[in-house]
C-alpha positions in Angstrom: -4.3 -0.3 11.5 -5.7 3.1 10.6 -2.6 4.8 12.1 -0.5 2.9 9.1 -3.4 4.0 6.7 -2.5 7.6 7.6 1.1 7.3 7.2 1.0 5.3 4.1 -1.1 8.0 2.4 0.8 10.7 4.2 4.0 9.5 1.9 2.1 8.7 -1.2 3.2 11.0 -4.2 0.3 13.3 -4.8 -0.8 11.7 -7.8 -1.1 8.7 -6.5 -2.7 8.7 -3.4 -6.0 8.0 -4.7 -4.4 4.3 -5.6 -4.2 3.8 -1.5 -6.8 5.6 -0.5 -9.0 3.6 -3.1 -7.6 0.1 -1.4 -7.3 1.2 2.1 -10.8 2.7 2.3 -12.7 -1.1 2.2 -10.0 -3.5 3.4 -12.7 -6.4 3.0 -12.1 -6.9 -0.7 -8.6 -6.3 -0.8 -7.2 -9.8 -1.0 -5.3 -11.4 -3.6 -4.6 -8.1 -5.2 -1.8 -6.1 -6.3 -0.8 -2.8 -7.5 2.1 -0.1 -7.8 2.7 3.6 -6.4 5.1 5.9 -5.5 6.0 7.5 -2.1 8.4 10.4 -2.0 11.0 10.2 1.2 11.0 12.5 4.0 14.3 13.7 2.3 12.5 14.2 -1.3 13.5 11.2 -3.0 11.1 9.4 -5.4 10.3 5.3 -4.9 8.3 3.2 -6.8 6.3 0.2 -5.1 4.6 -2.9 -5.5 2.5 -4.0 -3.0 0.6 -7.6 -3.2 -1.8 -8.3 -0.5 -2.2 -12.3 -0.3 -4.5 -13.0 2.6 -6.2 -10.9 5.4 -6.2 -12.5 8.9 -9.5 -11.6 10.7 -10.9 -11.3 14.8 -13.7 -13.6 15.6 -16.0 -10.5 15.1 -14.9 -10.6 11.5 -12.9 -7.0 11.4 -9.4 -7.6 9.6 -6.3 -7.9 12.0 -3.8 -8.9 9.9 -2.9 -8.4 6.4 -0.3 -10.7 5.1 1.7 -9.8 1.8 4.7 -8.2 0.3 6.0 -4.5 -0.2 8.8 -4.2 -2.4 10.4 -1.0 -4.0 10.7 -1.3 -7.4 12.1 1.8 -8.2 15.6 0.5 -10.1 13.2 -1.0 -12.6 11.0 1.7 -12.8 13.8 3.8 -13.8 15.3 1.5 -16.6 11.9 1.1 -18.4 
């Protein structure tokens, strides 16, 4: 999971990488949460999106193995507000 940490943050715009890093740094109290940032694409484009974490599916040792939610880009409606 850490190695999807990295690459989420490694896309993050700038200013808003502290929005992952913030979530992703204690995984624990992350359910039933949601909240919006914006990754720039290898080829420079800007895209906004919404992430909504529902549920986290743990090991019997109690470390997260699953997180179950939705990641949508949001970036046409972004752009018409």
């Amino acid at each position: 999971m850490k190695q999807h940490n990295k690459a989420a943050v490694k896309y993050a715009h700038p200013n808003d990488r502290h929005i992952l890093k913030q979530h992703l740094k204690d995984l624990s109290n992350i359910s039933n949460t949601s909240y919006e940032y914006r990754i720039i694409t290898p080829n420079g484009n800007v895209k906004y999106l919404s992430i909504i974490v529902g549920k986290l599916l743990r090991r019997d040792d109690g470390t997260v193995r699953k997180v179950i939610g939705t990641i949508q880009d949001i970036t046409d409606r972004k752009q018409a507000e």
